[in-house]
mmCIF file of the C-alpha atoms, coordinates in Angstrom:
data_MODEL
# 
_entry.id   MODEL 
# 
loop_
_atom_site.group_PDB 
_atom_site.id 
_atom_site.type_symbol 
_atom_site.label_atom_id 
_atom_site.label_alt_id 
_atom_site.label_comp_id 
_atom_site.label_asym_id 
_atom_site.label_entity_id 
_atom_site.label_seq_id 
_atom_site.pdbx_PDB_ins_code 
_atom_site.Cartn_x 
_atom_site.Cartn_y 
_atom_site.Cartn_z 
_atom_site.occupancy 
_atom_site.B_iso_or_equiv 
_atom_site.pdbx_formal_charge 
_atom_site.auth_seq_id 
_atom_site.auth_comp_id 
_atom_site.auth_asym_id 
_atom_site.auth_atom_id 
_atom_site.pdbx_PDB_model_num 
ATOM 1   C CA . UNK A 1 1   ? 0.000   0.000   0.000  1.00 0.00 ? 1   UNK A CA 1 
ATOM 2   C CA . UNK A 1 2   ? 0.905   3.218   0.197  1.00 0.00 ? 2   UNK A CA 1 
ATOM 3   C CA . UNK A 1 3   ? 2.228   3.060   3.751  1.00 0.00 ? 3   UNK A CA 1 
ATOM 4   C CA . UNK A 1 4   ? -0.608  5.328   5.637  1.00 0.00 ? 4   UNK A CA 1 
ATOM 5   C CA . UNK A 1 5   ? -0.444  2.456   7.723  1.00 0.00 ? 5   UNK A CA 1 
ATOM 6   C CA . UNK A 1 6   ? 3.372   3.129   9.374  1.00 0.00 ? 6   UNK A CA 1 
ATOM 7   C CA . UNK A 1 7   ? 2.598   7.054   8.886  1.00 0.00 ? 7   UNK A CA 1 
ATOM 8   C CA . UNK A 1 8   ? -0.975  7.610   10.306 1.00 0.00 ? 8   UNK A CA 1 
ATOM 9   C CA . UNK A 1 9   ? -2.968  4.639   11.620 1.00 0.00 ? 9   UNK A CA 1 
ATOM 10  C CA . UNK A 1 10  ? -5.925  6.099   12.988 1.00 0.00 ? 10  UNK A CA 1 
ATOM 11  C CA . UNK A 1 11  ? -6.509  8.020   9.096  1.00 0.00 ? 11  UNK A CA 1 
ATOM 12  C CA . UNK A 1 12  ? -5.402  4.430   7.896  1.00 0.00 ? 12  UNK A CA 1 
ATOM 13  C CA . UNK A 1 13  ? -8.259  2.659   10.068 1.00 0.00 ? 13  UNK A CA 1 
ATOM 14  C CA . UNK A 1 14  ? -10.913 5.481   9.200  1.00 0.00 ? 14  UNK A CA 1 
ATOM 15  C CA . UNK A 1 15  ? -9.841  4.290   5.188  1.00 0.00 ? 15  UNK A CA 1 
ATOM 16  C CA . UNK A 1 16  ? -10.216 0.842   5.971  1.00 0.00 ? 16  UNK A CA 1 
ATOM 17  C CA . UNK A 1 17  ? -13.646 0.828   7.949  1.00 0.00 ? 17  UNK A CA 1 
ATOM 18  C CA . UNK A 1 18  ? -14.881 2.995   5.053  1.00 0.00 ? 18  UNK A CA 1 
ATOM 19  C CA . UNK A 1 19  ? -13.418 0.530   2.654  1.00 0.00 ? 19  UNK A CA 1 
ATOM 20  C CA . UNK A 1 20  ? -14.802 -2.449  4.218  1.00 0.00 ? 20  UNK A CA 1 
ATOM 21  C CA . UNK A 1 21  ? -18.824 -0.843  4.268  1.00 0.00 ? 21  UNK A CA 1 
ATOM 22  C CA . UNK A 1 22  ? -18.377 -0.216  0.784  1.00 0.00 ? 22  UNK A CA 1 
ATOM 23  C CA . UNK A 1 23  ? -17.677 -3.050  0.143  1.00 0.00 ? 23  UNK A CA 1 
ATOM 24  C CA . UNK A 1 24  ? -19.905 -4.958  2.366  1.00 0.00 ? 24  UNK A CA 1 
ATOM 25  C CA . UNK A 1 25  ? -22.673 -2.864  0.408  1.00 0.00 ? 25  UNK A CA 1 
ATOM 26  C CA . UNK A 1 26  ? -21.563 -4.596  -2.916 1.00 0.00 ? 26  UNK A CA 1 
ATOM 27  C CA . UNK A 1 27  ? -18.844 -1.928  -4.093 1.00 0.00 ? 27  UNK A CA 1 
ATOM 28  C CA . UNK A 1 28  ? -15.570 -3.624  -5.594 1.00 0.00 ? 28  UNK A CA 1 
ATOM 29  C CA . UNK A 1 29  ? -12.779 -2.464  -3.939 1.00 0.00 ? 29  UNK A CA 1 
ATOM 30  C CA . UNK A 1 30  ? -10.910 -5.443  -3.151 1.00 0.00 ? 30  UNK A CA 1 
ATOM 31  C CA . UNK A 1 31  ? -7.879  -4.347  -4.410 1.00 0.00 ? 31  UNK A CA 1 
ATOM 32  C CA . UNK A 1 32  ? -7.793  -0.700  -2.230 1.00 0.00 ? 32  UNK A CA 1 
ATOM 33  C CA . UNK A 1 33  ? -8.564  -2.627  0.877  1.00 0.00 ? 33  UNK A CA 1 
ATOM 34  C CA . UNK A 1 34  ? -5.082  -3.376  2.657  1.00 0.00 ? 34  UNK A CA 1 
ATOM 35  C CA . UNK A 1 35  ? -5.133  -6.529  3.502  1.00 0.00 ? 35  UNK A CA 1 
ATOM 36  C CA . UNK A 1 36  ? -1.972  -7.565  5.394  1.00 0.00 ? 36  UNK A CA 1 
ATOM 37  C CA . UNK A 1 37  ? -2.604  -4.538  7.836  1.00 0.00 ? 37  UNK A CA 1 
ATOM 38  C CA . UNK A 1 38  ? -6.248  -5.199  8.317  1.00 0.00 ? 38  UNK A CA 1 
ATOM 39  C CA . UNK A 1 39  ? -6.088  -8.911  9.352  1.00 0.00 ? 39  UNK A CA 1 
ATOM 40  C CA . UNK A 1 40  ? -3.323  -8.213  11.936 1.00 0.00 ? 40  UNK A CA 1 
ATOM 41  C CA . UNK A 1 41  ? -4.938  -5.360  13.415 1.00 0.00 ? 41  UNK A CA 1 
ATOM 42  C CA . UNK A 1 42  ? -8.344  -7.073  13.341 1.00 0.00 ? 42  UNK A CA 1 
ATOM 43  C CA . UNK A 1 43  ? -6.353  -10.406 14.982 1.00 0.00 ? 43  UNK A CA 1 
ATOM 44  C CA . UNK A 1 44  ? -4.760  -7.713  17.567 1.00 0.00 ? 44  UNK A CA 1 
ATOM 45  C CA . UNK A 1 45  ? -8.001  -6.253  18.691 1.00 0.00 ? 45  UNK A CA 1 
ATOM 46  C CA . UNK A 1 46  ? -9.017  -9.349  21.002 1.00 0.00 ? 46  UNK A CA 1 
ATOM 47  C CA . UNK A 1 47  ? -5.331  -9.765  22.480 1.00 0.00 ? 47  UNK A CA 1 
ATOM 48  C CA . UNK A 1 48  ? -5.537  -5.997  23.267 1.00 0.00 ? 48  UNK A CA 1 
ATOM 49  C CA . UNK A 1 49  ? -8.220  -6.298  25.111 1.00 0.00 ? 49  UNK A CA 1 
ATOM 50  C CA . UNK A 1 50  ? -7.615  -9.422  26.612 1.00 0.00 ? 50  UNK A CA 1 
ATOM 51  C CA . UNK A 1 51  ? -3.932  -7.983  28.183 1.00 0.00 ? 51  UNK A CA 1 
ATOM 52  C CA . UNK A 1 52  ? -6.183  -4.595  29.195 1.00 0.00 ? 52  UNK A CA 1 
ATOM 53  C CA . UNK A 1 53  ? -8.363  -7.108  31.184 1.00 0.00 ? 53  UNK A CA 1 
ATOM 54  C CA . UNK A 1 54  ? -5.514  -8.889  33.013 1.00 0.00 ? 54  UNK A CA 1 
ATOM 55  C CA . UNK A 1 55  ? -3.403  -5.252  33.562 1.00 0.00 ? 55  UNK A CA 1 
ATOM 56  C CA . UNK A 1 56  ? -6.845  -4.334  35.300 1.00 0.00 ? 56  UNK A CA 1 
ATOM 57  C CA . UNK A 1 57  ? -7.240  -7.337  37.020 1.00 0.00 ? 57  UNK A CA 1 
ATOM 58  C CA . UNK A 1 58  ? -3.432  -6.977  38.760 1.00 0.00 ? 58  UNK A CA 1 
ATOM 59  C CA . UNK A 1 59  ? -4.153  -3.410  39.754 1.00 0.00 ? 59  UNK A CA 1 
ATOM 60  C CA . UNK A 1 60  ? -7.072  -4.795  41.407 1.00 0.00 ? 60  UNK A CA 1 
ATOM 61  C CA . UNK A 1 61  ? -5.328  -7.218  43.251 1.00 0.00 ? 61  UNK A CA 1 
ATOM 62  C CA . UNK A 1 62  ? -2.094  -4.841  43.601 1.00 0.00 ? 62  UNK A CA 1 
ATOM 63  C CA . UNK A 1 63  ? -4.398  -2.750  45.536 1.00 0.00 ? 63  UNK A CA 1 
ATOM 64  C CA . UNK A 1 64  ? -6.065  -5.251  47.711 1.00 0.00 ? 64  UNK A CA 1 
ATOM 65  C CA . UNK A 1 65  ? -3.101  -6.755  49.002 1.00 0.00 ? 65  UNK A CA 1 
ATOM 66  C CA . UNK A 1 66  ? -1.838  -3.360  50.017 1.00 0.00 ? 66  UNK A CA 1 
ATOM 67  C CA . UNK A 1 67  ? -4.662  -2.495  51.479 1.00 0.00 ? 67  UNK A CA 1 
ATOM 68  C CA . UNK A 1 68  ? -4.943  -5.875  53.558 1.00 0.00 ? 68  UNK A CA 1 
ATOM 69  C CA . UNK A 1 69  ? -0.969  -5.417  54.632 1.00 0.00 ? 69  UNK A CA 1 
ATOM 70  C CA . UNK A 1 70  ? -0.489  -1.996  54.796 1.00 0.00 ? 70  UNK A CA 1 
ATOM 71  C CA . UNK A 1 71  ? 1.271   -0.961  57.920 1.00 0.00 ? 71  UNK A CA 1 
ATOM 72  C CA . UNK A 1 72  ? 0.223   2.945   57.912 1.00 0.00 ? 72  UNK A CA 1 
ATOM 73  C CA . UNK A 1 73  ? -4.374  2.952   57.893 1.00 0.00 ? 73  UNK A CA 1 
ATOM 74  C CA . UNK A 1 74  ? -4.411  6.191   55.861 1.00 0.00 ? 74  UNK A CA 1 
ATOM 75  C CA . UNK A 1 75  ? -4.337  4.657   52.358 1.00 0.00 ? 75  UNK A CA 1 
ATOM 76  C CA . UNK A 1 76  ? -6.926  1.784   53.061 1.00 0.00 ? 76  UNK A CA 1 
ATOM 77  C CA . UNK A 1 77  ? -9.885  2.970   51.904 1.00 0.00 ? 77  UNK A CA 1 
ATOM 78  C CA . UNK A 1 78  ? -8.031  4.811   48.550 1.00 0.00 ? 78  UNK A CA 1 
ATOM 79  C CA . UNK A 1 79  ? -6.785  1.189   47.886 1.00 0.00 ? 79  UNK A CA 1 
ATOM 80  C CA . UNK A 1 80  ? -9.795  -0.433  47.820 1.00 0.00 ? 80  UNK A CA 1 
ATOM 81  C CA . UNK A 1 81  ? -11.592 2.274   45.970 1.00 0.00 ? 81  UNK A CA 1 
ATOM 82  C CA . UNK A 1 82  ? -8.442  1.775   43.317 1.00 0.00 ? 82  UNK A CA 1 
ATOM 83  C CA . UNK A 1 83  ? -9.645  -2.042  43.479 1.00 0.00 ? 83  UNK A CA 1 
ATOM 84  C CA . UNK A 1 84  ? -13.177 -1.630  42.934 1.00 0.00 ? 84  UNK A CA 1 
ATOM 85  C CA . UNK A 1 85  ? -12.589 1.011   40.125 1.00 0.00 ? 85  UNK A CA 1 
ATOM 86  C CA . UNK A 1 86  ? -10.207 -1.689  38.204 1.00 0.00 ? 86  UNK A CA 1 
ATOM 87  C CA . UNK A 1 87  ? -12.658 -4.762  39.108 1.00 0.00 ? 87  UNK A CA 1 
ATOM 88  C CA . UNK A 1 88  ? -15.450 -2.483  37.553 1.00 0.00 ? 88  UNK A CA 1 
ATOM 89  C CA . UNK A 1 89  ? -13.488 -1.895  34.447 1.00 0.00 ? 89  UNK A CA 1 
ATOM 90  C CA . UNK A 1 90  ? -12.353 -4.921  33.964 1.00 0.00 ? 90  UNK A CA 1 
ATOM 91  C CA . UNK A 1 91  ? -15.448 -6.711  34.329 1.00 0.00 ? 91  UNK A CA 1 
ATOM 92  C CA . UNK A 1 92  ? -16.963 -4.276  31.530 1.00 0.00 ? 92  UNK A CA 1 
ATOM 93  C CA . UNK A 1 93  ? -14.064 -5.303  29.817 1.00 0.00 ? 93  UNK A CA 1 
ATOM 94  C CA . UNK A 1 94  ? -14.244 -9.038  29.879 1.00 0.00 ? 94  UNK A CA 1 
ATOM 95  C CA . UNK A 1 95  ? -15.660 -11.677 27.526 1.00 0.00 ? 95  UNK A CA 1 
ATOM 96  C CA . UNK A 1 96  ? -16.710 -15.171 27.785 1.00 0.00 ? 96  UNK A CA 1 
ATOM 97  C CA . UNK A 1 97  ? -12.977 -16.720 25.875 1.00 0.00 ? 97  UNK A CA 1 
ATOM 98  C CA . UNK A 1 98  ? -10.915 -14.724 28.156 1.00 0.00 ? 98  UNK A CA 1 
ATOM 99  C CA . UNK A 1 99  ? -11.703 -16.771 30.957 1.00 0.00 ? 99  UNK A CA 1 
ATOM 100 C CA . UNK A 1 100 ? -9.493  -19.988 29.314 1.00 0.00 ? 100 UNK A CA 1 
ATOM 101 C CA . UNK A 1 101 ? -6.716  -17.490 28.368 1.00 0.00 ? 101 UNK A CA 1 
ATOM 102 C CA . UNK A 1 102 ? -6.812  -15.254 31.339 1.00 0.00 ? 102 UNK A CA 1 
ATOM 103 C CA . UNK A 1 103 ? -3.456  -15.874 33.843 1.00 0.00 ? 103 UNK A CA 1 
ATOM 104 C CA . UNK A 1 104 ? -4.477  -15.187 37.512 1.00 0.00 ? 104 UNK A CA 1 
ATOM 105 C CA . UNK A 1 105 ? -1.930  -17.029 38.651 1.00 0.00 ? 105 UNK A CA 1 
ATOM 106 C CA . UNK A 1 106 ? 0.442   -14.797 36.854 1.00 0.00 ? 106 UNK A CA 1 
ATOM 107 C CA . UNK A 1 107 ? -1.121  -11.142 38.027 1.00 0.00 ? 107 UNK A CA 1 
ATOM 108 C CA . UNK A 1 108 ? -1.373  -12.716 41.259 1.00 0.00 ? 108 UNK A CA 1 
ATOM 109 C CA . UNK A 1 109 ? 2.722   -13.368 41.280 1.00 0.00 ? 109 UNK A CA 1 
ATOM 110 C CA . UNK A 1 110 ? 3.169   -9.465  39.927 1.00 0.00 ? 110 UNK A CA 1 
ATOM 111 C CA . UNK A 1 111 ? 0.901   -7.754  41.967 1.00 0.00 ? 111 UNK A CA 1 
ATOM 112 C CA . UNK A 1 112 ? 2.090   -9.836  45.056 1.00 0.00 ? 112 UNK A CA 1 
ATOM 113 C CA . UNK A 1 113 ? 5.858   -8.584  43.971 1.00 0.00 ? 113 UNK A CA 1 
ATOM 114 C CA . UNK A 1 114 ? 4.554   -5.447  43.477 1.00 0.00 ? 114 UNK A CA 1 
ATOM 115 C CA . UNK A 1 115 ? 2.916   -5.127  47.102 1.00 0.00 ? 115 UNK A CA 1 
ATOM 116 C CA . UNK A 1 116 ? 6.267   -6.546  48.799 1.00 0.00 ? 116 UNK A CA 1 
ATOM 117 C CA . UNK A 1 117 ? 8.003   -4.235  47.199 1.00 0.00 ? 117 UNK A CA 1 
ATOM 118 C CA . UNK A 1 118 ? 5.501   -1.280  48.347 1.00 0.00 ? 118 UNK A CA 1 
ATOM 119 C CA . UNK A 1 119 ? 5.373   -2.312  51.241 1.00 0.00 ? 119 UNK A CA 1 
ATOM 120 C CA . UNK A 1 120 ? 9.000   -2.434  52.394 1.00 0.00 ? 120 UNK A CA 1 
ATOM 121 C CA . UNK A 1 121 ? 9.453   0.996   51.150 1.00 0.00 ? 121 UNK A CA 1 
ATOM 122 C CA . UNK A 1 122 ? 6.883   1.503   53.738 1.00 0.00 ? 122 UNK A CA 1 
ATOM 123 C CA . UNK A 1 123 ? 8.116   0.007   56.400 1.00 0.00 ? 123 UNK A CA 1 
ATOM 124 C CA . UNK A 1 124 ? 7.177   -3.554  55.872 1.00 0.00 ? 124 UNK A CA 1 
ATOM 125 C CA . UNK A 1 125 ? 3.762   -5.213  56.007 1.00 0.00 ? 125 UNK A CA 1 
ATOM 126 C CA . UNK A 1 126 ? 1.630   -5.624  58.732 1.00 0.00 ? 126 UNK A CA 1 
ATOM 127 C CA . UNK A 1 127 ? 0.437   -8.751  58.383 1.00 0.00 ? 127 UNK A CA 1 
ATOM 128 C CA . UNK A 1 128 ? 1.946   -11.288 55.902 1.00 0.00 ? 128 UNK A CA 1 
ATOM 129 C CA . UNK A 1 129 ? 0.823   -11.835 52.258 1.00 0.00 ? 129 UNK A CA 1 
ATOM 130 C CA . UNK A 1 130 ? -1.081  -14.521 51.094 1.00 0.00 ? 130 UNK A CA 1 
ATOM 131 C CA . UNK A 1 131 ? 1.573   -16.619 49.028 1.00 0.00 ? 131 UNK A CA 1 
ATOM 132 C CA . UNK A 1 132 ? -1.670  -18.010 46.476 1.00 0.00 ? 132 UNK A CA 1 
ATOM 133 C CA . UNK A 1 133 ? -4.632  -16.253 45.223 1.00 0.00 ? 133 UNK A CA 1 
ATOM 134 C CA . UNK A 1 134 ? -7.571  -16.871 47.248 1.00 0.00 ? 134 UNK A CA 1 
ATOM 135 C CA . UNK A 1 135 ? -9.752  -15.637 44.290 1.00 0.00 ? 135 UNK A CA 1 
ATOM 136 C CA . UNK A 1 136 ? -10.762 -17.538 41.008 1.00 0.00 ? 136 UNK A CA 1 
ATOM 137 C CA . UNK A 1 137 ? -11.881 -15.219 38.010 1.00 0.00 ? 137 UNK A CA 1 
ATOM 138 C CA . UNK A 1 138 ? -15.578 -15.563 38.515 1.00 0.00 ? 138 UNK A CA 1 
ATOM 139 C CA . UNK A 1 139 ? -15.276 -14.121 41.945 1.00 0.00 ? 139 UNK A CA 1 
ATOM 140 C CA . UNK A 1 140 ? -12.874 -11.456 40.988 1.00 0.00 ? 140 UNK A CA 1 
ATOM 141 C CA . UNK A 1 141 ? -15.290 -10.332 38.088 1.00 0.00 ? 141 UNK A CA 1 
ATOM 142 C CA . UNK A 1 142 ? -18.878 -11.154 39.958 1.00 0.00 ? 142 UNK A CA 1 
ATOM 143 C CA . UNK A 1 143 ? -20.932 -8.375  39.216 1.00 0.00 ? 143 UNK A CA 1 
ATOM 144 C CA . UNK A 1 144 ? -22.164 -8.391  42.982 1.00 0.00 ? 144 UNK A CA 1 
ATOM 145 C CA . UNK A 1 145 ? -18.028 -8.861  44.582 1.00 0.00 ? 145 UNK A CA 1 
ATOM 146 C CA . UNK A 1 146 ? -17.782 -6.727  47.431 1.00 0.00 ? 146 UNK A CA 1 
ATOM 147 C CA . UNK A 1 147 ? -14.248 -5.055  47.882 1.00 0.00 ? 147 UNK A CA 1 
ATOM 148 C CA . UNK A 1 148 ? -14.810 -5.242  51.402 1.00 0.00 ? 148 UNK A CA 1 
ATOM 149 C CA . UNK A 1 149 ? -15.394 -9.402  51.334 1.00 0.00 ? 149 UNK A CA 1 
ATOM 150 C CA . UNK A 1 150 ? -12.479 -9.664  48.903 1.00 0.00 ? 150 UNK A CA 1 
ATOM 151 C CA . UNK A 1 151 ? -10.185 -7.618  51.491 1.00 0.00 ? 151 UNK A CA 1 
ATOM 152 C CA . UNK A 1 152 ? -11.572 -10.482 54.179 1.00 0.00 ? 152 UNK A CA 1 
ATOM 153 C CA . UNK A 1 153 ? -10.521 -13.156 51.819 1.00 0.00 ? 153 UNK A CA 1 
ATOM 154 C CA . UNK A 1 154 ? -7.026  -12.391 52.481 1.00 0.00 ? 154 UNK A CA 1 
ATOM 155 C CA . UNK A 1 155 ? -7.025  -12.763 55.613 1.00 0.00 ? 155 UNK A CA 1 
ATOM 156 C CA . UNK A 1 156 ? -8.165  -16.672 55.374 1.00 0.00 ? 156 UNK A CA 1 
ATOM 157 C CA . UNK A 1 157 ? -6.852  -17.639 51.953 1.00 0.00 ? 157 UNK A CA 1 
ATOM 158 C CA . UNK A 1 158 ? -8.887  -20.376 50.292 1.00 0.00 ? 158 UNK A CA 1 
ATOM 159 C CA . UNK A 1 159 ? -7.336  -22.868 48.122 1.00 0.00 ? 159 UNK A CA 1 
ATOM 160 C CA . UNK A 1 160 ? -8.166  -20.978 44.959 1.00 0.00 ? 160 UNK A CA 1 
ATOM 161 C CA . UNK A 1 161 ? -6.546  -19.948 42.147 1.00 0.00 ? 161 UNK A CA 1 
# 
């Protein structure tokens, strides 16, 4: 093509989406469409939501574990707010096939790094960190979770994950 791709995607897509309803309505232009460009970026539309839903998902849990170990009470209740607001968004992020590709156990690992880390710098935790994740997915992205029952979850882990 003529590389509007490389020089200005969102012009690019705008060409393409009007490209593709012309020629959904019966227009042939086949040959202006480009191709190449338009199947990857299609193909990368469900992985860039998909890592949107797990970077959500670890702030979420970032936040609960530093709110469940955090040795000064100030920041609680911003913490779990930060939670909530990330469990919201990912849950109106989420569909159905994310839930085989989705790695908890992996955003659990990060965010629990994440929280020792913020913690020392802190003064170290209060209470120690749940080594596993006490969630699964579906309770993490229940539309009826309660921050405050998740917070009380790490307190008596469960064998989840």
């Amino acid at each position: 093509m003529d590389g509007l791709y490389d020089r200005d995607i969102l012009l690019w897509s705008e060409q393409q989406a009007d490209l593709l309803r012309r020629l959904a309505a019966g227009e042939r232009v086949n040959d202006a469409v480009d191709w190449t460009n338009l199947i990857d970026e299609v193909e990368s539309v469900g992985r860039s939501e998909l890592n949107a839903t797990e970077s959500l998902i670890e702030v979420a849990l970032r936040h609960l574990l530093l709110a469940h170990a955090s040795p000064q009470p100030e920041p609680v209740q911003h913490w779990l707010a930060e939670a909530q607001a990330a469990l919201d968004s990912a849950r109106d992020r989420f569909s159905p096939s994310m839930a085989q590709r989705l790695r908890l156990t992996e955003k659990w690992r990060r965010a629990h790094r994440f929280a020792e880390r913020k913690l020392q710098a802190m003064g170290g935790p209060s209470r120690p960190l749940p080594p596993a994740c006490p969630y699964t997915l579906a309770e993490l992205l229940a539309p009826e979770a309660d921050i405050d029952a998740l917070l009380a979850r790490l307190t008596a882990p469960s064998s989840a994950s």
